[in-house]
MMTF fields as JSON, N, C-alpha, C and O atoms, coordinates in Angstrom:
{
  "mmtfVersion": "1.0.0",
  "mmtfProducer": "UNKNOWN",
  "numBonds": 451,
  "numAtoms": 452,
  "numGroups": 113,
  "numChains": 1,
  "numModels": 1,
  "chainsPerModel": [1],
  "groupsPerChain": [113],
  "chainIdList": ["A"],
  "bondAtomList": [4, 2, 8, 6, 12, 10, 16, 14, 20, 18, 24, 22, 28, 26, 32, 30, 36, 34, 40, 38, 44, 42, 48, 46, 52, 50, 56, 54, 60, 58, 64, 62, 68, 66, 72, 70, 76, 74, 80, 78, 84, 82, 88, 86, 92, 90, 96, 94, 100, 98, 104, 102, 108, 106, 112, 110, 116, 114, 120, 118, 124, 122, 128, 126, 132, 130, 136, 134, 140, 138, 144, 142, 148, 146, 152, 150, 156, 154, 160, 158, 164, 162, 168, 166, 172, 170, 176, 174, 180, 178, 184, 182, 188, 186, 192, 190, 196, 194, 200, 198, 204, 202, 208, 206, 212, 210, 216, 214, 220, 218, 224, 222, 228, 226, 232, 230, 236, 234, 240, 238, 244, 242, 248, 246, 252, 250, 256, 254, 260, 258, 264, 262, 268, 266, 272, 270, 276, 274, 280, 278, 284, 282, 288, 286, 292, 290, 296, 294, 300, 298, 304, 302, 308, 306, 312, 310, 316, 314, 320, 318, 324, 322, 328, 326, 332, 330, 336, 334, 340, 338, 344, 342, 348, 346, 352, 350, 356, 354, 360, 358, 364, 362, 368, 366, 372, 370, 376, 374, 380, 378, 384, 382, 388, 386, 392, 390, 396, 394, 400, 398, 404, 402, 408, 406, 412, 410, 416, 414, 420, 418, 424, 422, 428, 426, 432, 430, 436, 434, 440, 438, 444, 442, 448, 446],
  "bondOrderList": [1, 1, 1, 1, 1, 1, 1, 1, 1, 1, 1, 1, 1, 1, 1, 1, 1, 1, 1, 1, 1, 1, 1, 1, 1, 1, 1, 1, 1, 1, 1, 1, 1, 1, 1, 1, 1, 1, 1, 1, 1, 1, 1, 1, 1, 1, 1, 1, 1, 1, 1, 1, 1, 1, 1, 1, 1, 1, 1, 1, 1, 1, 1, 1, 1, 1, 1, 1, 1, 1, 1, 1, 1, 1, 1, 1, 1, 1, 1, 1, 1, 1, 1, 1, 1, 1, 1, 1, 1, 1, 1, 1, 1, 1, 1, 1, 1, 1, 1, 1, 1, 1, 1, 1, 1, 1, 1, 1, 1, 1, 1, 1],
  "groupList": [{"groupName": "UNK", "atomNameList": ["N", "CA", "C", "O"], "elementList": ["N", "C", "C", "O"], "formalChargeList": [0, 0, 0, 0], "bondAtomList": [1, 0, 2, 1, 3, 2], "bondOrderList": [1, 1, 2], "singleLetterCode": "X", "chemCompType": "L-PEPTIDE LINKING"}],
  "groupTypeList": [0, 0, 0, 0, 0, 0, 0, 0, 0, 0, 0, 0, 0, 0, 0, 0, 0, 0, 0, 0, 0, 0, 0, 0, 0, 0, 0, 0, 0, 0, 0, 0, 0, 0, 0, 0, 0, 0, 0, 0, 0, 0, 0, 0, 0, 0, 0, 0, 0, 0, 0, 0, 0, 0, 0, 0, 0, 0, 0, 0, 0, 0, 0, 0, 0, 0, 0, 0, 0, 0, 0, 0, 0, 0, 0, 0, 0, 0, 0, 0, 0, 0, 0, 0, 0, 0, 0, 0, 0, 0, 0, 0, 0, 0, 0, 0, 0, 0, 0, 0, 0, 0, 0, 0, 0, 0, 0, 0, 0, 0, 0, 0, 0],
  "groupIdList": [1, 2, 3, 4, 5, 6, 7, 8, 9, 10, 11, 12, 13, 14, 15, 16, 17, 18, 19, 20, 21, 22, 23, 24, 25, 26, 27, 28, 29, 30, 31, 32, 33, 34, 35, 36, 37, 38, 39, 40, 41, 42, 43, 44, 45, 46, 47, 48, 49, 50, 51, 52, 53, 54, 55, 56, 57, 58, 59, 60, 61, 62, 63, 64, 65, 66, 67, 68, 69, 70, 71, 72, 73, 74, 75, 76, 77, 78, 79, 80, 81, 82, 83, 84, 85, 86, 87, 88, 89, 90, 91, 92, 93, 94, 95, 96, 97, 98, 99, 100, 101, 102, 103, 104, 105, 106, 107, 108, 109, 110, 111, 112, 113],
  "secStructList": [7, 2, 2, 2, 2, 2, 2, 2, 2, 2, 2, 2, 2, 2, 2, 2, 1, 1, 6, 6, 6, 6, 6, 2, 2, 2, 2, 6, 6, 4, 4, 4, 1, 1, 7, 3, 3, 3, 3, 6, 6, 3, 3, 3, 3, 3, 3, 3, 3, 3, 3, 3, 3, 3, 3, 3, 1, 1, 2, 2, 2, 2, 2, 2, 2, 2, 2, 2, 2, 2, 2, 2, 2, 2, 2, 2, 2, 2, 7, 6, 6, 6, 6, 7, 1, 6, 6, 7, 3, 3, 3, 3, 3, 3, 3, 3, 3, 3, 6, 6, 3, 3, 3, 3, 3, 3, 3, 3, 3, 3, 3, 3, 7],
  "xCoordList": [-6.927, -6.848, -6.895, -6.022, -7.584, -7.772, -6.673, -6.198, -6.067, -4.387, -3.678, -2.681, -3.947, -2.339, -2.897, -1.988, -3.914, -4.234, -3.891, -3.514, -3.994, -3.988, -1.69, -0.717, -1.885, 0.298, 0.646, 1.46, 0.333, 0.695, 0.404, 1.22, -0.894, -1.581, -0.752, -0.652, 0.081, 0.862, 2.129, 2.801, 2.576, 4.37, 4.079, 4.868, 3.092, 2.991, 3.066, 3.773, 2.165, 1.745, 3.113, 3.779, 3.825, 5.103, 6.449, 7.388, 6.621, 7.704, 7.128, 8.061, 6.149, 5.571, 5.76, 6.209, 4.972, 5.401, 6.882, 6.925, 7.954, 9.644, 10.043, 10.166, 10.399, 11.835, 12.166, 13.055, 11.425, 11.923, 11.465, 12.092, 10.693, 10.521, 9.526, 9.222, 9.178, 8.374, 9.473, 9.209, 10.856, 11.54, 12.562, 13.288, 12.87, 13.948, 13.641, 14.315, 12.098, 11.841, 11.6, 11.306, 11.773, 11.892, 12.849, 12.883, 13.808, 15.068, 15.638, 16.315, 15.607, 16.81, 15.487, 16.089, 14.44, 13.675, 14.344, 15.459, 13.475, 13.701, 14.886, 15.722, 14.979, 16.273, 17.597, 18.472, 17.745, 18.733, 19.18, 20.392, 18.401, 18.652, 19.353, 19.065, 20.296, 20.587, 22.078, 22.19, 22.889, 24.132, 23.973, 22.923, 24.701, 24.426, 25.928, 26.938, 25.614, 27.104, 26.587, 25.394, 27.482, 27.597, 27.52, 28.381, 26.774, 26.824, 26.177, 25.207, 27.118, 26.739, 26.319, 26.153, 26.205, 25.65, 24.523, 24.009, 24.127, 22.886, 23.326, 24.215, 22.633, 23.005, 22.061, 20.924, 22.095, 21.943, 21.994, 22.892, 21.024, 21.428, 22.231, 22.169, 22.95, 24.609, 24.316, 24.933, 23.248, 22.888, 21.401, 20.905, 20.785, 19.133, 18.049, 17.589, 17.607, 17.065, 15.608, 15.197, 14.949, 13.111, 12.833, 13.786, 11.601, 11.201, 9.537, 8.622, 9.491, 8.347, 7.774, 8.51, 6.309, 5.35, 4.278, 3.39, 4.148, 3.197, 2.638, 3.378, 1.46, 0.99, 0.438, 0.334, 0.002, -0.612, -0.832, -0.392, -1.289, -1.442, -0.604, -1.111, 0.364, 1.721, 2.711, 2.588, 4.009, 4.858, 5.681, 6.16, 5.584, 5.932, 5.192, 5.714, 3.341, 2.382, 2.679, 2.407, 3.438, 3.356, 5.213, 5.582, 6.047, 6.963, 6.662, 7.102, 5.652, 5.391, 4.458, 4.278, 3.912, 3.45, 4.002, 3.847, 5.008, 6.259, 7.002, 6.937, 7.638, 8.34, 7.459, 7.738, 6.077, 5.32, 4.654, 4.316, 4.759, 4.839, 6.268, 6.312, 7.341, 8.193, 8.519, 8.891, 8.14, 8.312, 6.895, 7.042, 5.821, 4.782, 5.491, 5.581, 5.805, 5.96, 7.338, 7.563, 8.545, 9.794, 9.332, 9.634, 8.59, 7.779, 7.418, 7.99, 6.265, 5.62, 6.914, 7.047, 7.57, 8.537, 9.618, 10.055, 10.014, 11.339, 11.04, 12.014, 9.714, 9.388, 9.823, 10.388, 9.196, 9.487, 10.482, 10.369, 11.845, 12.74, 13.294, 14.07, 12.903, 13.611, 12.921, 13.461, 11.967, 10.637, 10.634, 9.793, 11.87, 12.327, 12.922, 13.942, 12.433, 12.592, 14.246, 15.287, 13.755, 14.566, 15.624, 16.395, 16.059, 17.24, 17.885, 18.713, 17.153, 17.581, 18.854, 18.879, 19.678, 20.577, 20.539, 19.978, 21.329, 21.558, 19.818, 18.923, 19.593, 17.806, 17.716, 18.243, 16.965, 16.718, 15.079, 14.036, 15.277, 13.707, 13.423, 14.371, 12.446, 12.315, 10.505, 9.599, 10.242, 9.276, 8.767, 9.372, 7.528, 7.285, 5.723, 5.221, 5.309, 3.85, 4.062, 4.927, 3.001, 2.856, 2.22, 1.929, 1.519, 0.823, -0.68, -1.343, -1.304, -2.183, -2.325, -3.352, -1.412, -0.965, 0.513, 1.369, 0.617, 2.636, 2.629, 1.718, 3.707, 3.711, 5.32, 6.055, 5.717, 7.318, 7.058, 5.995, 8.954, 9.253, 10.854, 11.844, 10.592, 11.936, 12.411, 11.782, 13.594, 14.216, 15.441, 16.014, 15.952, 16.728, 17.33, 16.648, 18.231, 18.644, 17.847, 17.88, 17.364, 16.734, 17.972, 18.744, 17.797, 18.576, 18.012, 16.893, 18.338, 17.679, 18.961, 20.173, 18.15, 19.431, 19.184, 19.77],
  "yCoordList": [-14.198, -13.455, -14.404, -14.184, -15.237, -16.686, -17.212, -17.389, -17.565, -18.467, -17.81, -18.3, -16.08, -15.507, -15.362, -15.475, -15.195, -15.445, -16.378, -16.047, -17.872, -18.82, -18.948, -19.235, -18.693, -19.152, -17.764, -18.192, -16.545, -15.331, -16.405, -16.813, -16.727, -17.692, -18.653, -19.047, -19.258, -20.973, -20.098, -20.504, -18.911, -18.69, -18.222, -18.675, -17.444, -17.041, -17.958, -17.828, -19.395, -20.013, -20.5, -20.395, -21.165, -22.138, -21.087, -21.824, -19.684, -18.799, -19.111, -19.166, -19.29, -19.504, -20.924, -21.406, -21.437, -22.985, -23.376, -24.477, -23.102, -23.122, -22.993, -21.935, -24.11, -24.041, -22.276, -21.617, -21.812, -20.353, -19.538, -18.478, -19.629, -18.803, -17.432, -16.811, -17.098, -16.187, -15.044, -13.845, -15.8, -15.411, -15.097, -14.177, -15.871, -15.452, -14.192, -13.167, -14.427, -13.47, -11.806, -10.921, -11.631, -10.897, -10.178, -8.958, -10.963, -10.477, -10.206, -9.179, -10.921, -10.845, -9.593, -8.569, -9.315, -8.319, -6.51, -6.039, -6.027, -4.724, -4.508, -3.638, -5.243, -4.701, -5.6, -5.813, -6.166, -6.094, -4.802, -4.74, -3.617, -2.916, -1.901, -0.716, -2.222, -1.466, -2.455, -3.664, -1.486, -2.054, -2.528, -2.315, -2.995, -3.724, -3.821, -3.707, -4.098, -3.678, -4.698, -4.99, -5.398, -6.364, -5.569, -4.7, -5.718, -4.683, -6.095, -6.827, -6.077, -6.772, -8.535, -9.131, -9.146, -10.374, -9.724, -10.669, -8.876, -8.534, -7.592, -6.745, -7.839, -7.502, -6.358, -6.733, -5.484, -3.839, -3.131, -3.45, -2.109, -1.254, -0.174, 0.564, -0.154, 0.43, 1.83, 2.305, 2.925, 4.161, 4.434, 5.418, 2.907, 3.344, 3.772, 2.867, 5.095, 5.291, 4.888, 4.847, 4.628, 4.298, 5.264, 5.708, 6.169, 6.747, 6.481, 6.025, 6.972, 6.273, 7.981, 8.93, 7.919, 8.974, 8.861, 8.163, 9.555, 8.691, 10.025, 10.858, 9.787, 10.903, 10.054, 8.829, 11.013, 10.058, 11.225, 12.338, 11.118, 12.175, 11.676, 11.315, 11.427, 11.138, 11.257, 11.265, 11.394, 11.471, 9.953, 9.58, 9.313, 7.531, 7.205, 6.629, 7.27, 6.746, 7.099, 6.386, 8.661, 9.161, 8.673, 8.623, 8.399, 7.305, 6.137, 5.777, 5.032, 3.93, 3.875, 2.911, 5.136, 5.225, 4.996, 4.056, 6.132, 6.289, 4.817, 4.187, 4.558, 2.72, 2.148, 1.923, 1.602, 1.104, 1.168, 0.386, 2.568, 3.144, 2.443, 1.605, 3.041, 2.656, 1.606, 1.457, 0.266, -1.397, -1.642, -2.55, -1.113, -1.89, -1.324, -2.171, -0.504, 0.421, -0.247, -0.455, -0.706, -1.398, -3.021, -3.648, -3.515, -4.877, -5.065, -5.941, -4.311, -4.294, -4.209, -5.053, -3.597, -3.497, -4.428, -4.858, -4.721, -5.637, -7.026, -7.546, -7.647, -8.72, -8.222, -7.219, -9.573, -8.847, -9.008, -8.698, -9.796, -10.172, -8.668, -8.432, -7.927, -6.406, -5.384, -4.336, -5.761, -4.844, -4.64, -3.97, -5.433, -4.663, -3.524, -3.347, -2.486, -1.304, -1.312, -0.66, -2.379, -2.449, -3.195, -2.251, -3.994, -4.133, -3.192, -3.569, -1.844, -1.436, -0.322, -0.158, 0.272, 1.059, 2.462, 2.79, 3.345, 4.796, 4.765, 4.406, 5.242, 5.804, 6.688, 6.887, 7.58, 8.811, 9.024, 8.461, 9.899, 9.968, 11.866, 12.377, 12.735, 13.683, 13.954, 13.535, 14.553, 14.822, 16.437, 17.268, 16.641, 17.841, 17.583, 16.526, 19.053, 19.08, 19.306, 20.018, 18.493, 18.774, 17.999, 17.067, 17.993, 16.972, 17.06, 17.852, 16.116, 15.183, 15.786, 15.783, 16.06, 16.495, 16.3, 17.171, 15.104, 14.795, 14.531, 13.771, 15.021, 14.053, 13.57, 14.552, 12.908, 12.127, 11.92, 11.606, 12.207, 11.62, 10.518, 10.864, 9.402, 8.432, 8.13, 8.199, 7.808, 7.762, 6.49, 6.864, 5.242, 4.645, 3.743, 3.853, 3.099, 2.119, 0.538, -0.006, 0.157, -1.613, -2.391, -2.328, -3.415, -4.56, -5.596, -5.511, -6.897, -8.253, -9.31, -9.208, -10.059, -10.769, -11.91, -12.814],
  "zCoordList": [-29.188, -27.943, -26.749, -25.91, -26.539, -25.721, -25.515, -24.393, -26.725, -26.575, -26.106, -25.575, -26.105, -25.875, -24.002, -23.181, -23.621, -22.39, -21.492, -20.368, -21.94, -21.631, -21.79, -21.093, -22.581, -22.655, -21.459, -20.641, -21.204, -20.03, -18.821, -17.995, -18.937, -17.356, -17.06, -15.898, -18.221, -17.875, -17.549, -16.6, -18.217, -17.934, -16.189, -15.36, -15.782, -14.479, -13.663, -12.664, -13.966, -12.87, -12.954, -11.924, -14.283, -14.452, -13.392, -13.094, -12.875, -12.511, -11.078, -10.276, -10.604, -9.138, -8.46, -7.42, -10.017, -9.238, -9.344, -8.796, -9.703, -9.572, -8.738, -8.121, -8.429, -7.108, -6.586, -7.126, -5.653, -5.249, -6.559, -6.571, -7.55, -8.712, -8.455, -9.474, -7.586, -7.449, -6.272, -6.176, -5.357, -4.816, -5.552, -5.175, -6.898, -7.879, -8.318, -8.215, -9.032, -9.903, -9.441, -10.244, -8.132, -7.272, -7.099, -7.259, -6.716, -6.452, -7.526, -7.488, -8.767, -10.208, -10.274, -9.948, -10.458, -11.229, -10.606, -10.829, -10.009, -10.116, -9.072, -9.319, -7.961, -7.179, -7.656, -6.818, -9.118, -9.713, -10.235, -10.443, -10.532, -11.366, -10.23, -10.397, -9.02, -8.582, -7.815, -7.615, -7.588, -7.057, -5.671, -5.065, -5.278, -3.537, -3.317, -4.012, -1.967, -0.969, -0.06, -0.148, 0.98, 1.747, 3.212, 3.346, 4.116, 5.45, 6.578, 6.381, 7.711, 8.401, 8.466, 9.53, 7.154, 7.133, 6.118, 5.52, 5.829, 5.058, 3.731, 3.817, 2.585, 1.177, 1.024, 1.311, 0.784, 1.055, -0.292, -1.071, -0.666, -1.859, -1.55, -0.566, -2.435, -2.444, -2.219, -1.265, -3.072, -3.026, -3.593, -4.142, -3.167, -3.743, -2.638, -1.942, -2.429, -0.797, -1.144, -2.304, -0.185, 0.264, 0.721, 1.361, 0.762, 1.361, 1.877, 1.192, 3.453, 3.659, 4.33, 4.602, 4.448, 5.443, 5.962, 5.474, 7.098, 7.703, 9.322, 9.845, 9.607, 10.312, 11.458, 11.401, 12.783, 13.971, 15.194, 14.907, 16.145, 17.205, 17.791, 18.853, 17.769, 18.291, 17.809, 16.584, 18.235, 17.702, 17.248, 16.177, 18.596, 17.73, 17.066, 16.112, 16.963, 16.047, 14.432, 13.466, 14.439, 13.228, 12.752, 11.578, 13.838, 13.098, 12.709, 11.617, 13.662, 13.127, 11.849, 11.105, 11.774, 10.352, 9.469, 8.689, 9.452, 8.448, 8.04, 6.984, 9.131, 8.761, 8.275, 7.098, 8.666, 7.791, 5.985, 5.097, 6.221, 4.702, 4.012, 3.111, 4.706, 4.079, 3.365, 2.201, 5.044, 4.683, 3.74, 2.922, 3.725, 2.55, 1.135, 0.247, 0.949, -0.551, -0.87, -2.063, 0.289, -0.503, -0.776, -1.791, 0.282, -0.297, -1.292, -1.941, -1.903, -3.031, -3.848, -4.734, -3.729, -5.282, -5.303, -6.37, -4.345, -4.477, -3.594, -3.049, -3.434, -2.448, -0.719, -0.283, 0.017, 1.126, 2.312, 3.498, 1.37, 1.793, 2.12, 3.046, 1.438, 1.056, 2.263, 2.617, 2.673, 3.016, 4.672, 5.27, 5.36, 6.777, 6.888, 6.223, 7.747, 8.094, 8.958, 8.884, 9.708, 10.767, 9.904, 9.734, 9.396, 8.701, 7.281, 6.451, 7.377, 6.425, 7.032, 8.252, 6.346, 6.924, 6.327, 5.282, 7.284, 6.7, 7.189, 6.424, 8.674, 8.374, 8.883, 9.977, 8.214, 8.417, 9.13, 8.796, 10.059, 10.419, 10.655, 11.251, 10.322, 9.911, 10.485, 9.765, 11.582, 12.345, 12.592, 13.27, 11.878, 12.001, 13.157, 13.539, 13.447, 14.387, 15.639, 16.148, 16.279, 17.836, 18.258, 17.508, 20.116, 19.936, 19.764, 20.434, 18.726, 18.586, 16.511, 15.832, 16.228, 14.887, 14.518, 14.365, 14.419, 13.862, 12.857, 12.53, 11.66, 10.535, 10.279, 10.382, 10.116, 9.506, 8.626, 8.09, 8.019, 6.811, 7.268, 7.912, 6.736, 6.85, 5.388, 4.332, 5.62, 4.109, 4.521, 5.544, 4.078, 4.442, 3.074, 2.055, 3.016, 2.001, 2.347, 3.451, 1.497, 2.059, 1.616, 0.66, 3.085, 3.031, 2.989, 3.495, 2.489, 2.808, 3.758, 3.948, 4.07, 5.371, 5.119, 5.714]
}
């Protein structure tokens, strides 16, 4: 059980310490599993949407919620080359409430640039 610990600990550290290996393993990993399209200078998923939500006594507080949801939750999954709001395309923003009770929903495609 020790050895098989110790060879998981060396392949991790050996994919990190690589030339860009923690940026490879990123990009070839889960947002390979989706098509991409070329938009602007920036490489974009073709038809994979993000969705982000987010609440605030405001109505911009409870958008900047939302983008933020959005950009931590596409980070985490696809690194955070992926994880700008603002370079992503097709965005949708979706605002219910009033004031000092707002909630949004955003939905967009992630791009990396």
């Amino acid at each position: 059980m020790k050895n098989g610990f110790w060879c998981v600990s060396a392949l991790a550290l050996g994919l990190l310490l690589a030339p860009g290996g923690a940026a490879v393993a990123q990009d070839a990993g889960l947002a390979g599993m989706h098509d991409w399209i070329r938009v602007g200078g920036r490489t974009c998923m073709r038809d994979h949407f993000h969705d982000g939500s987010g609440s605030g006594p405001t109505r911009a507080a409870a958008q900047r919620a939302a983008m933020r949801a959005w950009s931590d939750f596409t980070a985490f999954e696809y690194g955070p080359r992926w994880g700008s709001y603002g370079a992503s395309i097709r965005q949708r923003m979706r605002c219910t409430g009033g004031p000092g009770n707002y909630s949004c929903d955003t939905s967009s495609l992630p791009c990396r640039r």
